[in-house]
N, CA, C and O of each residue as an XYZ file, in Angstrom:
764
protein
N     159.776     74.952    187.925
C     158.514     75.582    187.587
C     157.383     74.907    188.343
O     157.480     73.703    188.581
N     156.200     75.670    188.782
C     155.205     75.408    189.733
C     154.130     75.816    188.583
O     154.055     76.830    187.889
N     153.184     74.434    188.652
C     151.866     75.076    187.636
C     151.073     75.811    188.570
O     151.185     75.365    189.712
N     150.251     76.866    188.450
C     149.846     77.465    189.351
C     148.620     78.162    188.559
O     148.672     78.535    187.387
N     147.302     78.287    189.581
C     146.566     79.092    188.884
C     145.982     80.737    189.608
O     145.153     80.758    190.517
N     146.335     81.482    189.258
C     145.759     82.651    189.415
C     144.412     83.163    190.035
O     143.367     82.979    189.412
N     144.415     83.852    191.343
C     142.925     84.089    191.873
C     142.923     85.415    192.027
O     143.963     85.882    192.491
N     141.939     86.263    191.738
C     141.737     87.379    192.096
C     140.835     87.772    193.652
O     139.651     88.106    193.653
N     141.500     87.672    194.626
C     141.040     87.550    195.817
C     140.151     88.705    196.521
O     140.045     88.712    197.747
N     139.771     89.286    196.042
C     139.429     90.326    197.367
C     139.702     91.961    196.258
O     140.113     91.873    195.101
N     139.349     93.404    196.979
C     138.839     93.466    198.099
C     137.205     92.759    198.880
O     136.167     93.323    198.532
N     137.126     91.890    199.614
C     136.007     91.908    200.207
C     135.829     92.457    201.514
O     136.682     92.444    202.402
N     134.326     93.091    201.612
C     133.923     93.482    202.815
C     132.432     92.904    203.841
O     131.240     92.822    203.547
N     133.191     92.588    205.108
C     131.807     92.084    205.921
C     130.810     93.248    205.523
O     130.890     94.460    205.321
N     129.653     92.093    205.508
C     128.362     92.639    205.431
C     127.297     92.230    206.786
O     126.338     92.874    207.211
N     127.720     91.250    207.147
C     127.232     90.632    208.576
C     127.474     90.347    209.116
O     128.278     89.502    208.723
N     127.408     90.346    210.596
C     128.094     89.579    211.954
C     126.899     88.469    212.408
O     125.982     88.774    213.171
N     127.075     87.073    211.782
C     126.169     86.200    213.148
C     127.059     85.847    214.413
O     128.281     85.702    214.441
N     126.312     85.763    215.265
C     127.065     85.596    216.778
C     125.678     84.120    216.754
O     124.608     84.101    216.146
N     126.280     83.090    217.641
C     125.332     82.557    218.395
C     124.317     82.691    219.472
O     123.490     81.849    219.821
N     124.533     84.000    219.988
C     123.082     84.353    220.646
C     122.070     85.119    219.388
O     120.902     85.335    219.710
N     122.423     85.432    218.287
C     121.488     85.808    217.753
C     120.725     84.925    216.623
O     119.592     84.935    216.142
N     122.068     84.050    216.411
C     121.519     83.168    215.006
C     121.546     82.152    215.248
O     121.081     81.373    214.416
N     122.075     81.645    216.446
C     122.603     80.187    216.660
C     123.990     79.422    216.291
O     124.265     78.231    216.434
N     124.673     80.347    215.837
C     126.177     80.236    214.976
C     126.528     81.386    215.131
O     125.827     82.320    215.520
N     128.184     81.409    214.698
C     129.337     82.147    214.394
C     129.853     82.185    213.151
O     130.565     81.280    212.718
N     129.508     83.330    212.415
C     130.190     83.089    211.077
C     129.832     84.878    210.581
O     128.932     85.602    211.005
N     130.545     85.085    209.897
C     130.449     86.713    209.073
C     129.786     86.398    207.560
O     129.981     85.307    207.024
N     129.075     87.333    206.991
C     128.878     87.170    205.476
C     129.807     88.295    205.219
O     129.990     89.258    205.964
N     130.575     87.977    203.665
C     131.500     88.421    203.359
C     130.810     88.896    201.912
O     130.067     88.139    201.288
N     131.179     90.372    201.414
C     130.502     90.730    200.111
C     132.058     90.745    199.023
O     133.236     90.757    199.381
N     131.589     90.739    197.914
C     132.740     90.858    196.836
C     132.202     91.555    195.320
O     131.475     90.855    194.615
N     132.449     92.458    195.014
C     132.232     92.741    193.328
C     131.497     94.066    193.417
O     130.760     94.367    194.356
N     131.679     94.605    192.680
C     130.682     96.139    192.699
C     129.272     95.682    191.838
O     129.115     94.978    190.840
N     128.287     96.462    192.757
C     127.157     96.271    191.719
C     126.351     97.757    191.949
O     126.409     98.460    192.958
N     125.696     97.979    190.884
C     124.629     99.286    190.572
C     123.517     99.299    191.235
O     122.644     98.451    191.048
N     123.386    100.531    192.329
C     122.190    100.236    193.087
C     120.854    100.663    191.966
O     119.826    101.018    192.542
N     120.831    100.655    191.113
C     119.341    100.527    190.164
C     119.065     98.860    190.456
O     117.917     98.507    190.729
N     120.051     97.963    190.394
C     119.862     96.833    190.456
C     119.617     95.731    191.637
O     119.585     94.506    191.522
N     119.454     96.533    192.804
C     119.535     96.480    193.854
C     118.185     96.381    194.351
O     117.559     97.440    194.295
N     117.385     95.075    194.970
C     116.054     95.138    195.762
C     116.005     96.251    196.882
O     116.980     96.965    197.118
N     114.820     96.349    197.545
C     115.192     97.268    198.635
C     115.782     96.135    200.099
O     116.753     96.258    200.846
N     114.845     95.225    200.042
C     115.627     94.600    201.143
C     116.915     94.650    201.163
O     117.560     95.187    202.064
N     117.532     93.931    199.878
C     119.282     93.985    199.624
C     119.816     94.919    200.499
O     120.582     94.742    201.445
N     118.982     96.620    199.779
C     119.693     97.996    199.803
C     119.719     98.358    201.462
O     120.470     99.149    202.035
N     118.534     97.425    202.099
C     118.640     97.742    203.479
C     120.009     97.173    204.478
O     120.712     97.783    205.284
N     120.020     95.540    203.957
C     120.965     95.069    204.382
C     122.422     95.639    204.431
O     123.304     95.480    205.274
N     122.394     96.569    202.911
C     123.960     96.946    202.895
C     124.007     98.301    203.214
O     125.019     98.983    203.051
N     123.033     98.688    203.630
C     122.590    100.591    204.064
C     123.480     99.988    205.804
O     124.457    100.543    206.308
N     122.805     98.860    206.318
C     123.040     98.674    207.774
C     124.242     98.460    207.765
O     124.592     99.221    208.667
N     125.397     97.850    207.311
C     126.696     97.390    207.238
C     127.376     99.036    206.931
O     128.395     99.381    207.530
N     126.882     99.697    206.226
C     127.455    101.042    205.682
C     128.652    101.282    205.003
O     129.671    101.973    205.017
N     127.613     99.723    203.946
C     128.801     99.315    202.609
C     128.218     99.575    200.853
O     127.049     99.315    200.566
N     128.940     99.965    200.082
C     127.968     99.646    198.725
C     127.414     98.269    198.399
O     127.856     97.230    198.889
N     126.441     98.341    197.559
C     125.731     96.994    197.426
C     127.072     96.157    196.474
O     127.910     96.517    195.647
N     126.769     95.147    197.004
C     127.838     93.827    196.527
C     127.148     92.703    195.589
O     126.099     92.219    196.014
N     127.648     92.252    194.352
C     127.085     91.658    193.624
C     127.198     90.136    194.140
O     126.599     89.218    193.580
N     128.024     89.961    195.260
C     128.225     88.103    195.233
C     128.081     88.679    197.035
O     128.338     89.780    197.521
N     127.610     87.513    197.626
C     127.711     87.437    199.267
C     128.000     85.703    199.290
O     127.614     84.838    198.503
N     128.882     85.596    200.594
C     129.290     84.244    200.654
C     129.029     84.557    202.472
O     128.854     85.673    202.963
N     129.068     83.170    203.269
C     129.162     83.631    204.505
C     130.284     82.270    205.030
O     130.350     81.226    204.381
N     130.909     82.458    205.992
C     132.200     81.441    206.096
C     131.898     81.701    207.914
O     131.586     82.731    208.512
N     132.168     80.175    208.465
C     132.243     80.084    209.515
C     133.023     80.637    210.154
O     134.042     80.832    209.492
N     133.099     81.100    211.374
C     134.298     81.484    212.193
C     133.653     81.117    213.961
O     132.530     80.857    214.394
N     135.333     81.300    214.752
C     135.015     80.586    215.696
C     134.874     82.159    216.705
O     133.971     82.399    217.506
N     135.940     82.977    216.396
C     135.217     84.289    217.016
C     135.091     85.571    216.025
O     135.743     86.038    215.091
N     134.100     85.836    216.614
C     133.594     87.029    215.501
C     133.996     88.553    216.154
O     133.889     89.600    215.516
N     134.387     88.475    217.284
C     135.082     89.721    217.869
C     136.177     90.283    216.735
O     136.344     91.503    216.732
N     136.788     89.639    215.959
C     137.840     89.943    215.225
C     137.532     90.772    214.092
O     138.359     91.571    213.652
N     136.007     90.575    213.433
C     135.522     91.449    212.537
C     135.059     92.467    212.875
O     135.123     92.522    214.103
N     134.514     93.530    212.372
C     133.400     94.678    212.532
C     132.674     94.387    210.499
O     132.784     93.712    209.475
N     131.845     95.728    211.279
C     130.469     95.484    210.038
C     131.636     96.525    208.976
O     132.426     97.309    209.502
N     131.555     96.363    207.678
C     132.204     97.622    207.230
C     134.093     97.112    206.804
O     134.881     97.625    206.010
N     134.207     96.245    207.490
C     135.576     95.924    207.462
C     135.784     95.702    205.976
O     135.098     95.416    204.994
N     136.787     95.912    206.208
C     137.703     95.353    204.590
C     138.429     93.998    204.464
O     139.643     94.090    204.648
N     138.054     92.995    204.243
C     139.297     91.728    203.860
C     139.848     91.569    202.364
O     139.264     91.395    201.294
N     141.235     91.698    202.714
C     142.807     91.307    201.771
C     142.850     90.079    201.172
O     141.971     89.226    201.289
N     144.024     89.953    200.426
C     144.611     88.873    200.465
C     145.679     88.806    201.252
O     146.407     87.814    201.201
N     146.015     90.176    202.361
C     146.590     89.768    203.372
C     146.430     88.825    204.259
O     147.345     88.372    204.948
N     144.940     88.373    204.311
C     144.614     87.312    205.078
C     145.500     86.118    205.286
O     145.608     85.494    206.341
N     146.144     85.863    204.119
C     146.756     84.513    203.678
C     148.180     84.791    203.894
O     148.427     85.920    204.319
N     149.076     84.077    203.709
C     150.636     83.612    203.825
C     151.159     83.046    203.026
O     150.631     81.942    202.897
N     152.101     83.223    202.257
C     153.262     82.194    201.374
C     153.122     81.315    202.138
O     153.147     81.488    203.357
N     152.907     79.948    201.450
C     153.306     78.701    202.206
C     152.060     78.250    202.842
O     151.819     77.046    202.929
N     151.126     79.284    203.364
C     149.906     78.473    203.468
C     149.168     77.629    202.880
O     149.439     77.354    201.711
N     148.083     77.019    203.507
C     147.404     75.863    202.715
C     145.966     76.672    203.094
O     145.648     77.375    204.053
N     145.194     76.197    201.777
C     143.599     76.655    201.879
C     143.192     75.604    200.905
O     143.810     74.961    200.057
N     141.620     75.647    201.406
C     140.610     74.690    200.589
C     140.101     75.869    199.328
O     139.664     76.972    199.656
N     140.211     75.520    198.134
C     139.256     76.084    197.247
C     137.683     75.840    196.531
O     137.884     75.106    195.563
N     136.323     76.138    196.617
C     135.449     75.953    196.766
C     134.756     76.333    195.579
O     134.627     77.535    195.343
N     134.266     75.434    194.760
C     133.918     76.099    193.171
C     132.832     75.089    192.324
O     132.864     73.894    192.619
N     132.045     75.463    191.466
C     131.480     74.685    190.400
C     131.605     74.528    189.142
O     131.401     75.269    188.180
N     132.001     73.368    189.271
C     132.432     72.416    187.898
C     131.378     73.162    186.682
O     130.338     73.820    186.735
N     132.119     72.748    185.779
C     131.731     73.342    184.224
C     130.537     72.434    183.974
O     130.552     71.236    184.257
N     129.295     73.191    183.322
C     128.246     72.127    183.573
C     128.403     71.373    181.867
O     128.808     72.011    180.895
N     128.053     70.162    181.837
C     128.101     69.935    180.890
C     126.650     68.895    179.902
O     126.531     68.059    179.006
N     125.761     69.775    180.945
C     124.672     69.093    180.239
C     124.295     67.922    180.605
O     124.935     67.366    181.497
N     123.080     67.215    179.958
C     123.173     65.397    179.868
C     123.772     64.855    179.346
O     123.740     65.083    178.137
N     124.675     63.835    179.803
C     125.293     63.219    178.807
C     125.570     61.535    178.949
O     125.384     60.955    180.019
N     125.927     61.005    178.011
C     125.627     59.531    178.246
C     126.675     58.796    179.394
O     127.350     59.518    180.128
N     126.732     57.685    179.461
C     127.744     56.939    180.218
C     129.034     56.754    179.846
O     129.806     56.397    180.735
N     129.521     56.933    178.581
C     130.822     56.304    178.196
C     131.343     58.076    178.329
O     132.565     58.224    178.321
N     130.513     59.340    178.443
C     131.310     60.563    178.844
C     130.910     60.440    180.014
O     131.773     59.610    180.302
N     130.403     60.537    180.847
C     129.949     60.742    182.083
C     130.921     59.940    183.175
O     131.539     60.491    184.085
N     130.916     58.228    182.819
C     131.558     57.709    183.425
C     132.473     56.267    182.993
O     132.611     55.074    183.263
N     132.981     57.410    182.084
C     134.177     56.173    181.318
C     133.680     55.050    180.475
O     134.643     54.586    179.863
N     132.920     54.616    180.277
C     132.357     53.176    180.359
C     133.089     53.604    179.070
O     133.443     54.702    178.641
N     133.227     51.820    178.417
C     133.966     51.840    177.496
C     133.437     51.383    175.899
O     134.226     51.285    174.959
N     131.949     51.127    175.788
C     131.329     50.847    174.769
C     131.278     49.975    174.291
O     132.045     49.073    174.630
N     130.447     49.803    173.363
C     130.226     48.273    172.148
C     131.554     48.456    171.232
O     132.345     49.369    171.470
N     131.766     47.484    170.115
C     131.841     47.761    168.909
C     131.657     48.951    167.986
O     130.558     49.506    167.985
N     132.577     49.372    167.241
C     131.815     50.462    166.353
C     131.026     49.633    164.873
O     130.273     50.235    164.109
N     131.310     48.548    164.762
C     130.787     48.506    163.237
C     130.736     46.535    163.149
O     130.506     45.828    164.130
N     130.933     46.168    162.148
C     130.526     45.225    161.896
C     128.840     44.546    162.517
O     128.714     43.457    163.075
N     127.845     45.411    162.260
C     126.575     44.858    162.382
C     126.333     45.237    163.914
O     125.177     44.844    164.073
N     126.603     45.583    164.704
C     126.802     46.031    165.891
C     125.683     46.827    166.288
O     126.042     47.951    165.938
N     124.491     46.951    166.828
C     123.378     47.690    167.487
C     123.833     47.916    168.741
O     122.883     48.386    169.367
N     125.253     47.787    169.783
C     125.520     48.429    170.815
C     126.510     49.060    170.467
O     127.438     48.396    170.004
N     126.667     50.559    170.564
C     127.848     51.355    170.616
C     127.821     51.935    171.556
O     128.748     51.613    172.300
N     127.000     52.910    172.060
C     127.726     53.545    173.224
C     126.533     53.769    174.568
O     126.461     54.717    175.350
N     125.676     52.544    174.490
C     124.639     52.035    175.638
C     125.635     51.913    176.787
O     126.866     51.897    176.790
N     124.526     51.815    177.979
C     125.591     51.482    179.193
C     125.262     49.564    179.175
O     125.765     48.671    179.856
N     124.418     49.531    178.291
C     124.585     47.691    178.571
C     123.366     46.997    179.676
O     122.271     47.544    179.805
N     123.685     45.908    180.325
C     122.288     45.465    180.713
C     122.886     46.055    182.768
O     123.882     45.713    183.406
N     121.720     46.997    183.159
C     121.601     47.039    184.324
C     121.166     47.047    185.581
O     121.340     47.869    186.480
N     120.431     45.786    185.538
C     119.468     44.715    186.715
C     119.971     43.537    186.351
O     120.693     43.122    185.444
N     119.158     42.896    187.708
C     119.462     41.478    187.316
C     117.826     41.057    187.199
O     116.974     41.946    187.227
N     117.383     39.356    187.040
C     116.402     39.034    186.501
C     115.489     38.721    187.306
O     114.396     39.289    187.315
N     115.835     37.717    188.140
C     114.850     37.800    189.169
C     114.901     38.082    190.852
O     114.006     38.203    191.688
N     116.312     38.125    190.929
C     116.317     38.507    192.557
C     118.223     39.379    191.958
O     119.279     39.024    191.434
N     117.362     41.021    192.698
C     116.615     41.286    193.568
C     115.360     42.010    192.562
O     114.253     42.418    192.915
N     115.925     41.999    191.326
C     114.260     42.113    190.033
C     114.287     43.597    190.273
O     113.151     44.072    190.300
N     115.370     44.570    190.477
C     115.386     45.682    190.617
C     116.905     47.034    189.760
O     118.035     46.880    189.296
N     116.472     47.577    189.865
C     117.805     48.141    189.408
C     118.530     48.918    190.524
O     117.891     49.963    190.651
N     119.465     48.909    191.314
C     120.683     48.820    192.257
C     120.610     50.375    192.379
O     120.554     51.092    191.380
N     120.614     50.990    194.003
C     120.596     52.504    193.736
C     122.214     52.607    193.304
O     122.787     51.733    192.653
N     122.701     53.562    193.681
C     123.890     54.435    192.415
C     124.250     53.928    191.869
O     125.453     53.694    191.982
N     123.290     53.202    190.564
C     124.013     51.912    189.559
C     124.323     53.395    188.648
O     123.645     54.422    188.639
N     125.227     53.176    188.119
C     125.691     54.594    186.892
C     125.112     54.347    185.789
O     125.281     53.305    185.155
N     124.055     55.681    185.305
C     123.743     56.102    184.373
C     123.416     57.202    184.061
O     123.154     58.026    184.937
N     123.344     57.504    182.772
C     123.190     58.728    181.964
C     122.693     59.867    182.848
O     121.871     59.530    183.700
N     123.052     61.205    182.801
C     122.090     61.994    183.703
C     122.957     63.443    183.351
O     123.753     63.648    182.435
N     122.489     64.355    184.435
C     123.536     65.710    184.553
C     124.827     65.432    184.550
O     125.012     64.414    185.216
N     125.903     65.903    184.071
C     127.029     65.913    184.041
C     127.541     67.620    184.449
O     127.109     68.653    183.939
N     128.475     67.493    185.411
C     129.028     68.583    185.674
C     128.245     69.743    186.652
O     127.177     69.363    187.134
N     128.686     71.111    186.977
C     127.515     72.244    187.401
C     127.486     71.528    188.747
O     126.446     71.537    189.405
N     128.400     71.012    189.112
C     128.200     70.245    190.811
C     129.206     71.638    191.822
O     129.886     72.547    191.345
N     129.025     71.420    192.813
C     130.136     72.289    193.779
C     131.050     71.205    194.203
O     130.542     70.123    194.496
N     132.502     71.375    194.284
C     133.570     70.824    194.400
C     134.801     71.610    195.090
O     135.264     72.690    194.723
N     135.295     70.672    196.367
C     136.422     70.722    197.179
C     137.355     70.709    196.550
O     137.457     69.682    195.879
N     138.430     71.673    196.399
C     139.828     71.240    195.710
C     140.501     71.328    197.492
O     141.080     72.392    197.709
N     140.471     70.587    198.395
C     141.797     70.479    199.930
C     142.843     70.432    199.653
O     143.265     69.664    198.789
N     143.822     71.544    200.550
C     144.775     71.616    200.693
C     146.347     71.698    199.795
O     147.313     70.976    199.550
N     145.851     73.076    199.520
C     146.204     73.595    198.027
C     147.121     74.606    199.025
O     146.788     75.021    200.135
N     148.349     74.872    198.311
C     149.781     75.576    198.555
C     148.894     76.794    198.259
O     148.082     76.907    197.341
N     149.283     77.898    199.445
C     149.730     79.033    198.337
C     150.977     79.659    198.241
O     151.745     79.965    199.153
N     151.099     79.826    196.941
C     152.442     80.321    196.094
C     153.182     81.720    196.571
O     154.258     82.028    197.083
N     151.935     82.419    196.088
C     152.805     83.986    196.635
C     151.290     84.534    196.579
O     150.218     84.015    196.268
N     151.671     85.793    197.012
C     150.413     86.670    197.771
C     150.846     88.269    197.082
O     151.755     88.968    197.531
N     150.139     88.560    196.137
C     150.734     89.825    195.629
C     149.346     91.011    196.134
O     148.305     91.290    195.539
N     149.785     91.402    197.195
C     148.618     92.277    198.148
C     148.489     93.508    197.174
O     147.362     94.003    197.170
N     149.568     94.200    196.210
C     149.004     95.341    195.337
C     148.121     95.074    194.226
O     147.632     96.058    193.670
N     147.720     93.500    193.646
C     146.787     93.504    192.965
C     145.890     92.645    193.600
O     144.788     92.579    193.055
N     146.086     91.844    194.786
C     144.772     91.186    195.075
C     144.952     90.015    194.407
O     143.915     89.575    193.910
N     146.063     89.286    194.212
C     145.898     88.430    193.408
C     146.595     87.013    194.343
O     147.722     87.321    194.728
N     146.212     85.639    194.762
C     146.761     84.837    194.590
C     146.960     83.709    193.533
O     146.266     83.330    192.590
N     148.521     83.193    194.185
C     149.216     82.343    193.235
C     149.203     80.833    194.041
O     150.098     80.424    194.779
N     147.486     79.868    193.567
C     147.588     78.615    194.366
C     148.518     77.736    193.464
O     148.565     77.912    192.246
N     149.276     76.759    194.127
C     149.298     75.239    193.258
C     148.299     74.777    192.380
O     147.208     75.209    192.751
N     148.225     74.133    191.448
C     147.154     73.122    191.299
C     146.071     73.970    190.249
O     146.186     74.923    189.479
N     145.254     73.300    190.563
C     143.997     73.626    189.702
C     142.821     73.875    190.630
O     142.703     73.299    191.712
N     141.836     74.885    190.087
C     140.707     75.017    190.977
C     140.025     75.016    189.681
O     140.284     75.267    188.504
N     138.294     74.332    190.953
C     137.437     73.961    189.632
C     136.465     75.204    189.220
O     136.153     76.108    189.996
N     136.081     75.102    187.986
C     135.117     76.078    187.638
C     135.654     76.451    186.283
O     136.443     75.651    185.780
N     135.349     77.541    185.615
C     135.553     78.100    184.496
C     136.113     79.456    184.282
O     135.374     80.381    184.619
N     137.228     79.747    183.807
C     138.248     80.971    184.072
C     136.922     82.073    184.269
O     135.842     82.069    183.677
N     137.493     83.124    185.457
C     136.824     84.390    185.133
C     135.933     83.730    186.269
O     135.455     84.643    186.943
N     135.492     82.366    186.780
C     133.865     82.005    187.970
C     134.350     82.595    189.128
O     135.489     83.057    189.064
N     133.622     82.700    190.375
C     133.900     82.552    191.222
C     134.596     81.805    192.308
O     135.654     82.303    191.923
N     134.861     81.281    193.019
C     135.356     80.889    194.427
C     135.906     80.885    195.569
O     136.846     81.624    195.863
N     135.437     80.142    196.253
C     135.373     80.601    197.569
C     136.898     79.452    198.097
O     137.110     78.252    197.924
N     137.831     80.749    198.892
C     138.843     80.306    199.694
C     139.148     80.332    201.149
O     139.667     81.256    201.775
N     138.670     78.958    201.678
C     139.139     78.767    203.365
C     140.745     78.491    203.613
O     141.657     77.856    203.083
N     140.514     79.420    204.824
C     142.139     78.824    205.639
C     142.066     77.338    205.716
O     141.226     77.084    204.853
N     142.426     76.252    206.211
C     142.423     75.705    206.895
C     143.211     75.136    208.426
O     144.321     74.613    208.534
N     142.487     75.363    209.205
C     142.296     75.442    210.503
C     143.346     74.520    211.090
O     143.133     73.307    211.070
N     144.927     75.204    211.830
C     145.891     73.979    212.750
C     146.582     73.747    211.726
O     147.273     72.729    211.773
N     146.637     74.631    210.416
C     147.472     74.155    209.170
C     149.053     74.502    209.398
O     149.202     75.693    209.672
N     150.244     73.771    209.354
C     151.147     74.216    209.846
C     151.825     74.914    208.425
O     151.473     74.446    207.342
N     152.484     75.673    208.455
C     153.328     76.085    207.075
C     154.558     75.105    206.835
O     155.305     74.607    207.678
N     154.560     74.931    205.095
C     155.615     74.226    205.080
C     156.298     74.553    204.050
O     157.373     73.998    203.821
């Protein structure tokens, strides 16, 4: 048995071609999800009037090295991919608010009881007189979670092209049902 998690890949369709004589780069924007043109700015509606696509609720744009291979209008699969390939998965962590140090970053706390005024402080963090400062990425309390995060070089399992669905190894981050974004990676040999 392979733990594996489930992606609903695609259909997506280019919405843009940058070339480097026009933008300075090579890369396509890629649209995904149906959305209601009531909900739709007009700029949006122009952008996807020019592609001569329906308006798309998510746009992502992904590098590429030639863009001859796309057109405006195109359709991308999860044919894209291969059993046995490897891709990066691209996602944001579950946010989890502020939260102190002993969730945030392990720390392991005071005492719970016997007269105890430290329980779950991060403790003393400077020193006194040199350098009389507090240390940049000394760890403390702050945002937890809601970050964007690399899951590299993740199997894929199987490729079921009648629902659009891949089957990676592993875990990808985010919260069932989020988004993310899946690169090839580039010279990857199959194994």
């Amino acid at each position: 048995m392979i733990p594996v998690t489930v992606i609903e890949a695609g259909p997506c369709v280019v919405t843009q071609i940058k070339t480097a004589e026009t933008d300075g780069y090579s890369a396509i924007q890629v649209g995904f999800g149906a959305r209601k043109e009531k909900h739709v700015s007009r700029p949006s509606k122009g952008h996807f009037d020019k592609a001569k696509v329906e308006p798309k609720r998510h746009l992502a744009e992904f590098r590429v090295e030639e863009t001859t291979d796309f057109k405006l209008g195109q359709e991308l699969t999860v044919e894209t991919f291969a059993e046995g390939e490897r891709a990066n998965v691209v996602g944001w962590s579950k946010g989890k608010g502020f939260t102190g140090v002993i969730k945030r970053w392990n720390f392991k706390g005071g005492p719970g009881g016997h007269g105890s005024h430290f329980h779950r402080a991060p403790g003393s963090i400077g020193m006194a007189a040199t350098p009389s400062r507090v240390i940049k990425g000394t760890k403390l309390p702050g945002q937890h979670g809601n970050s964007r995060n690399t899951i590299s070089n993740l199997k894929i399992i199987k490729v079921d092209a009648d629902q659009n669905i891949l089957l990676v190894k592993g875990a990808v981050p985010g919260a069932n049902g989020a988004l993310v974004l899946i690169n090839k990676i580039k010279g990857a040999a199959r194994t």
